[in-house]
C-alpha positions as CSV (number, residue, x, y, z in Angstrom):
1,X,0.0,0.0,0.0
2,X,1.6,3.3,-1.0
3,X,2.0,6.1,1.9
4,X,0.0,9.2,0.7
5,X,0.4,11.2,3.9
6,X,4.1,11.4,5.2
7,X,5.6,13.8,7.7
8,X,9.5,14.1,7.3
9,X,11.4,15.6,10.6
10,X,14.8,15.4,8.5
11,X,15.9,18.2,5.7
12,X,17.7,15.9,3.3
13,X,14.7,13.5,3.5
14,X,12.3,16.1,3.2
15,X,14.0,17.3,-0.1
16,X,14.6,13.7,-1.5
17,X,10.5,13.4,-0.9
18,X,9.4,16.3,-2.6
19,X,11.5,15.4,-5.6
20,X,9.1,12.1,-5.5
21,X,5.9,13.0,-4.4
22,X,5.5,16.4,-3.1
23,X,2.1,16.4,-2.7
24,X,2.0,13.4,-0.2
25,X,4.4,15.1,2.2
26,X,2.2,16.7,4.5
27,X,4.1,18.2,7.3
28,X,7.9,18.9,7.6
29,X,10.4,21.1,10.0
30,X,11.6,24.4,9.9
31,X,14.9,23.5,8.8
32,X,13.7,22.0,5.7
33,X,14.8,24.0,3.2
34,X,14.4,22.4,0.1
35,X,12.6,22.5,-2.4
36,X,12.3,26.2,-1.6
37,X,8.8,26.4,-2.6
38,X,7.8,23.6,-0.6
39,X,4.4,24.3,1.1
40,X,3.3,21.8,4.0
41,X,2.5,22.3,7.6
42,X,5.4,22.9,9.8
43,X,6.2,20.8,12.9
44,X,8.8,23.0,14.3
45,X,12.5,22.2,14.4
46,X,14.2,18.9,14.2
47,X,14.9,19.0,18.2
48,X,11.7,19.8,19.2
49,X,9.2,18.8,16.6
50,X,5.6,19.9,17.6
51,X,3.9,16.1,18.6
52,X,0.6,17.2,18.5
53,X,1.1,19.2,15.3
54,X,2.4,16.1,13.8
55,X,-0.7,13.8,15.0
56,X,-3.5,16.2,14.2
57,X,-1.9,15.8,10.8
58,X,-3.3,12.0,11.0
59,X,0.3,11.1,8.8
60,X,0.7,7.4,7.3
61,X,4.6,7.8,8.4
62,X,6.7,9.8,10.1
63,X,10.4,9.8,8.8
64,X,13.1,10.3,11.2
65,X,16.9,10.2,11.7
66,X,18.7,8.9,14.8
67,X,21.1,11.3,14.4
68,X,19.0,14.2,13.8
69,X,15.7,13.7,16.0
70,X,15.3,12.8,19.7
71,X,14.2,9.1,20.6
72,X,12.4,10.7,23.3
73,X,10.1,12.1,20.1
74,X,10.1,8.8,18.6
75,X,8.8,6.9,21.0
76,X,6.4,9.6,22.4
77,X,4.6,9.3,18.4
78,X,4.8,5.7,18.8
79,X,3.5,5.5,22.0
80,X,0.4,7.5,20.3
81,X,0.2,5.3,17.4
82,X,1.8,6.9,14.9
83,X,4.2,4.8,12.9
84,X,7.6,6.3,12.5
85,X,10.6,4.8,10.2
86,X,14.1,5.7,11.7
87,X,16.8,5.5,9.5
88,X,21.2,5.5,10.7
89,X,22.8,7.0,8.5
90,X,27.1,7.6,8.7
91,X,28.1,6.7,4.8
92,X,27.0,7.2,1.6
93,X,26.0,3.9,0.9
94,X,24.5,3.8,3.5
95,X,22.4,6.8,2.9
96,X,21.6,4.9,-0.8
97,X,20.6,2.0,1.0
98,X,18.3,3.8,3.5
99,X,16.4,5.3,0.6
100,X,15.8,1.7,-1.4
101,X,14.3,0.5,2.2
102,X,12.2,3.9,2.4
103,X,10.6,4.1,-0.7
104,X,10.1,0.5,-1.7
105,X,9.1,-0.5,1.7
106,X,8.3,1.6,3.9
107,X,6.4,4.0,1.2
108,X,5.7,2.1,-1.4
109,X,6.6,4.8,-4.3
110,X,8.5,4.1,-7.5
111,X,12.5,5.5,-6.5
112,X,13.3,8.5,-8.1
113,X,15.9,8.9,-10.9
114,X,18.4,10.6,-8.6
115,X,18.8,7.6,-6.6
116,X,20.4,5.4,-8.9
117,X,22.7,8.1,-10.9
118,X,23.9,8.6,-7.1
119,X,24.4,5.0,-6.4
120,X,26.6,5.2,-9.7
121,X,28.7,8.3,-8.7
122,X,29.3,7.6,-4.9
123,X,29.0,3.9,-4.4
124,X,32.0,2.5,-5.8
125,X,35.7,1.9,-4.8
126,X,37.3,4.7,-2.7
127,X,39.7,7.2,-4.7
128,X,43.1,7.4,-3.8
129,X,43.5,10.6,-1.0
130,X,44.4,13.5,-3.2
131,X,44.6,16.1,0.0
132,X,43.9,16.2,3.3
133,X,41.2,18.6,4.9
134,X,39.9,19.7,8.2
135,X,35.8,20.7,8.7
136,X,34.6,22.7,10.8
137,X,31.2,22.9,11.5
138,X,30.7,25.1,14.6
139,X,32.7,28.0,16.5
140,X,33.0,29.2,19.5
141,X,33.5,26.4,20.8
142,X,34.8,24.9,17.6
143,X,33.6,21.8,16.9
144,X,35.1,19.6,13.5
145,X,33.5,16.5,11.7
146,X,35.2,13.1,13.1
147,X,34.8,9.6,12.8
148,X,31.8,7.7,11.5
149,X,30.0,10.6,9.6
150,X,28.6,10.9,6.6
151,X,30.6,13.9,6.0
152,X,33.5,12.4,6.9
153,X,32.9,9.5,4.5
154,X,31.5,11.6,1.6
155,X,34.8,13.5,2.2
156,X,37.1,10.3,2.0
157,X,34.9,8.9,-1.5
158,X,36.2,12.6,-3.3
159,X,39.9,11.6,-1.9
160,X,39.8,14.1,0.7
161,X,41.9,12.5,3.8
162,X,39.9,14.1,7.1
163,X,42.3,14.9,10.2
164,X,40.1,14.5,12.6
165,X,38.8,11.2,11.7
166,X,40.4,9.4,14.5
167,X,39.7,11.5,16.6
168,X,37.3,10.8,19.6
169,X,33.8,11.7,19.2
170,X,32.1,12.2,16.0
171,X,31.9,16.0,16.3
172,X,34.4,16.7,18.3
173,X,35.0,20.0,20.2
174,X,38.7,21.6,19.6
175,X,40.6,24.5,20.1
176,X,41.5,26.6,16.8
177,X,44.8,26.4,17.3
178,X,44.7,23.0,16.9
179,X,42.8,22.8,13.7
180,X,45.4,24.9,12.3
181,X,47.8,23.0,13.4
182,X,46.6,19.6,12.2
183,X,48.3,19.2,9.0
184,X,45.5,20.2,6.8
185,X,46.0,20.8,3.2
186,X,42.7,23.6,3.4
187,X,39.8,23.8,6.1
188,X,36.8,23.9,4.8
189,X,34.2,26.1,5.8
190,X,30.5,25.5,5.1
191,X,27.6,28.1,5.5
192,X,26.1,25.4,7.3
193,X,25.0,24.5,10.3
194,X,27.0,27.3,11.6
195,X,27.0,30.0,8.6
196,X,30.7,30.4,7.9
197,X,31.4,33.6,5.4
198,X,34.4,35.3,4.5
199,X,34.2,37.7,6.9
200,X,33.8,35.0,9.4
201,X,35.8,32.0,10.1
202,X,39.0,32.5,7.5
203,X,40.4,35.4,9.7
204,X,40.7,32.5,12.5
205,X,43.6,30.7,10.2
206,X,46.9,32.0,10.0
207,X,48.8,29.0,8.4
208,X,46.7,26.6,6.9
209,X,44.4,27.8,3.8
210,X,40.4,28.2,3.8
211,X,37.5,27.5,1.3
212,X,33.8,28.4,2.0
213,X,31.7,25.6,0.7
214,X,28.1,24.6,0.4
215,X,27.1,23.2,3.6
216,X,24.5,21.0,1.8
217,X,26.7,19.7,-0.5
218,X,29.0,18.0,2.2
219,X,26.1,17.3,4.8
220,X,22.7,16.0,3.0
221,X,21.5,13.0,2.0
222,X,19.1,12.9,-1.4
223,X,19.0,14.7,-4.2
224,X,21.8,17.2,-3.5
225,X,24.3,14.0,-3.7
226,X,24.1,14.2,-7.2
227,X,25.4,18.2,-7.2
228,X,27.7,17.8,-4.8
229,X,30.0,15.0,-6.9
230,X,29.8,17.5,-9.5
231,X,30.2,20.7,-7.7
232,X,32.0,19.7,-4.7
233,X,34.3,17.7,-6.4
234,X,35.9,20.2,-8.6
């Protein structure tokens, strides 16, 4: 039976939705983004989605992401009897693989072109490492990507070598100093989560060279994975 109301609490799921049935996704967070002319209810933000928004919605299934929602909010919707789909996502292939299982069966919908042409570009043997990088994603404190990311790994299939990929924690939390210091061939700076520009967040290096890159195109999962082999891998 194919899902015809779905409520997505995960940007990157949200946009790989639209791109497949935008008029069954019903309700979707703040920080959905894209398509930018997307036009559902919103359930507030991906930490503290709106439960009772989401129910009075009456959705088929709720998508969710253990790394982006609470399970505190997944078990509260089941609890109420909504079904929700979790998917874990720290690789591409991964990410590839969580998409087959949610559209064939979990929604039931034909998968979308972009699917397989990303399966093509991403999910093959890694490149050899071509330069080594640092990425930042917060300051003050700064905090980089580590280990067991799918930034990390989308990072490591353009042979980009990450520094902090051994590094305990998966977003670790680390002085400047030490990002500067780490042996990086170029930090890259997204504009998001936190908005890095040039006016803020190069000015913090003095011997290791910056970039400002799309923050989309190194941290979601869908449609953009197609752009970002072509765009980020320049």
């Amino acid at each position: 039976m194919s899902a015809d109301r779905v409520v997505s609490l995960v940007p990157s799921i949200t946009e790989a939705l639209a791109s497949a049935r935008s008029e069954a996704l019903v309700g979707a967070t703040d920080w959905c983004t894209h398509p930018a002319d997307l036009h559902v209810t919103r359930v507030r933000g991906t930490k503290n989605p709106d439960l009772a928004a989401i129910r009075a919605l009456s959705p088929d299934v709720v998508v969710a992401n253990k790394e982006e929602n609470r399970e505190l909010d997944v078990r509260r919707l089941r609890d109420a009897g909504v079904r929700v789909w979790v998917c874990e996502i720290e690789t591409v292939p991964q990410a590839v693989a969580a998409y087959d299982e949610l559209f064939g069966d979990v929604l039931g919908w034909p998968r979308p072109d972009w699917l397989a042409e990303a399966r093509g570009l991403w999910c093959r043997s890694l490149p050899p490492v071509e330069r080594r990088v640092a990425i930042p994603i917060w300051r003050d404190p700064w905090m980089v990507v580590g280990g067991c990311t799918f930034t990390g790994d989308l990072a490591r299939r353009l042979g980009w070598d990450n520094v902090f990929a051994t590094h305990e924690g998966r977003y670790p939390q680390v002085d400047v100093a030490e990002v500067d210091g780490a042996g990086a061939d170029a930090v890259l700076l997204p504009d998001e989560p936190y908005v890095f520009t040039s006016d803020d967040g190069p000015e913090a290096f003095a011997r290791t060279p910056t970039e400002l890159v799309s923050g989309r195109l190194l941290t979601w999962y869908g449609p953009s994975l197609v752009d970002a082999h072509a765009s980020v891998a320049r």
